[in-house]
Each structure stands twice: as C-alpha cells, then as structure tokens.
N, C-alpha and C positions, 0 to 999 in steps of 0.2 A: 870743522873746516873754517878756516878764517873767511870774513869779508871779500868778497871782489871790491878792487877800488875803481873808479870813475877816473878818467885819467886827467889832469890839470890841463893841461895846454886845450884839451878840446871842449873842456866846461867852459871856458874863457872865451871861445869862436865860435860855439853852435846853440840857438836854445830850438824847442823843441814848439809844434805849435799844439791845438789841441788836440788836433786828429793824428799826429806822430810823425807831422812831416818837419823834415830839420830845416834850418832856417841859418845864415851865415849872414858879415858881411859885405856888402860890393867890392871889390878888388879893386886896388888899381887910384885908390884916393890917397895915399900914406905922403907921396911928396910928388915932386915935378908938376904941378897941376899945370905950371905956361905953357906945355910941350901936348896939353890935352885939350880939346876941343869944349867950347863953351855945352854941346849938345851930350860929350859924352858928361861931361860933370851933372848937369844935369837930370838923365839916366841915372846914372850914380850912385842914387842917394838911398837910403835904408836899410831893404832888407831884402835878400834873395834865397830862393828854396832851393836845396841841393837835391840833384837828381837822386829818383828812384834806389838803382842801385849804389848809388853811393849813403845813403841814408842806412842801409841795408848795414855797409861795411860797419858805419860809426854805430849802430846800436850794437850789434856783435860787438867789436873790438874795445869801442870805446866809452859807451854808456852801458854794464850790464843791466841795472835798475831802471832804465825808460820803458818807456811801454811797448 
C-alpha cells in the first residue's frame, strides 16, 4: 500500500507544537489594515491555537504522520 500524503495547502497554515496542539495564523491581517482598529492589530500578531476539536479534524484528514 502506497504512502498517505500530508496535504500542501495545510503544511503551509498549521505547525504543530510539542504537545500536539496545532497552532495557525491570526486572521484578518492580509490587507485593509485603515479599516481596523490600532487595538485589534495589535492583538494580531503571531500565533493562535486551533480548537480542540478542530485539531482533531486536521490530524485525521490532513496530517496522517503527526502525532
């Protein structure tokens, strides 16, 4: 039986941390920043953990090889 592959689009959005919680991220910075508040830029920045059950989806679906 061949390989399962990892799927491109979601190696590119998500990494993983060391206890297996998936990590994305912030939304909502890509353009228009005049239209957004100095507080939410701010907020913004880095890195955000994807809920429980959505973690759940992307290791089924979309990482078979994580942990």
């Amino acid at each position: 039986m061949p390989k399962m592959k990892t799927k491109s689009a979601a190696k590119k959005r998500f990494r993983f941390t060391a206890s297996g919680k998936a990590k994305h991220g912030v939304v909502g910075k890509r353009h228009g920043m005049s239209k957004r508040g100095n507080r939410f830029l701010r907020q913004a920045t880095g890195m955000a953990i994807v809920s429980e059950p959505d973690t759940r989806i992307l290791t089924r679906n979309f990482f078979p090889y994580e942990r």
